[in-house]
C-alpha positions, 0 to 999 in steps of 0.5 A, spaced: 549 877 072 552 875 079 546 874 083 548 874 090 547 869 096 546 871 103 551 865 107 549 863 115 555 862 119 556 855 120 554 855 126 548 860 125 547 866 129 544 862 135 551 861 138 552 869 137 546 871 140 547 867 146 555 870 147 551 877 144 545 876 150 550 873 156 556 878 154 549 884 155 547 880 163 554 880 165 554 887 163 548 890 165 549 884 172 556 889 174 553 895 172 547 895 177 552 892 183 557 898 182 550 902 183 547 899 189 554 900 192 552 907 193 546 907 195 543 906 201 536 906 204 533 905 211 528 899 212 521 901 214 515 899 217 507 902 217 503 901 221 495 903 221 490 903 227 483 906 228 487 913 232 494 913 228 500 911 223 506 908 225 512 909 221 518 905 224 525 907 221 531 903 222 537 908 222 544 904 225 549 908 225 545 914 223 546 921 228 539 925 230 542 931 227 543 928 221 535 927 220 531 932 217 523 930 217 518 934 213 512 934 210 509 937 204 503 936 199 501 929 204 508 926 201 512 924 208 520 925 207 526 922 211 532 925 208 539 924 212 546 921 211 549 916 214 557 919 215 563 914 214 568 914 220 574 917 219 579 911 216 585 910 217 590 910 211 593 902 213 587 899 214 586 894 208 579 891 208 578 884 207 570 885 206 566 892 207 558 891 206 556 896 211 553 902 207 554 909 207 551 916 205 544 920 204 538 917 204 531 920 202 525 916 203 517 920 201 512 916 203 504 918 200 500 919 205 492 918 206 489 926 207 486 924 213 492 925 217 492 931 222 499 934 220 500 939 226 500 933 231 506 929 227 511 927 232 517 924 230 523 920 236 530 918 236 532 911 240 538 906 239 538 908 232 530 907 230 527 913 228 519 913 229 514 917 226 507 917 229 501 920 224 495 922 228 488 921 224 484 927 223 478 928 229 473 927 223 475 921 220 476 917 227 471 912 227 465 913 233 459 910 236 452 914 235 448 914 241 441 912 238 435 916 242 
């Protein structure tokens, strides 16, 4: 009867599975570049005082009438589009980092807000968002008689 043996590689399988893992990381590294290429998202900053939030949202390149705002559910939506100028065929990038394209941003946010007095503004490419606190939540002074 022929008894069969399992032979290793000469080397072991620790080389193979080291090619197998560094072919996978350069893999999934390319794969995750080519998405970021087309995604895009502004950077925000929230501030909190005893009257109000601040969202600050930084838009270059961003037109007013490519922004929506909306609110539903205490969840804050920032959507919009960062159109690309018309290019030329000739043009022959040597580099392009700038991003393009629709962004949405959701934020959560606390239920003591007042939602009717949301006001949102437009300037020099920084959209701000200002969140007034609910009458009822804002701290006060108690007389004591």
């Amino acid at each position: 009867m022929l008894n069969i043996v399992k032979r290793e590689p000469r080397y072991g399988w620790g080389l193979l599975n080291l090619r197998d893992e560094m072919n996978r990381m350069f893999h999934n590294f390319f794969d995750e570049y080519d998405q970021r290429e087309n995604f895009w998202a502004p950077s925000v900053d929230i501030v909190e005082d005893k009257n109000k939030l601040t969202l600050t949202a930084e838009l270059p390149g961003v037109d007013k009438k490519d922004v929506k705002i909306s609110i539903q559910n205490n969840v804050l939506v920032i959507e919009g589009e960062k159109k690309q100028k018309t290019e030329k065929k000739e043009d022959n990038y040597y580099r392009s980092e700038r991003f393009y394209g629709k962004f949405c941003r959701s934020f959560t946010l606390p239920s003591e807000l007042d939602s009717e007095k949301i006001e949102a503004d437009y300037s020099n490419g920084v959209l701000t968002v200002t969140l007034p606190k609910s009458d009822k939540v804002k701290p006060r002074q108690i007389e004591i008689k």
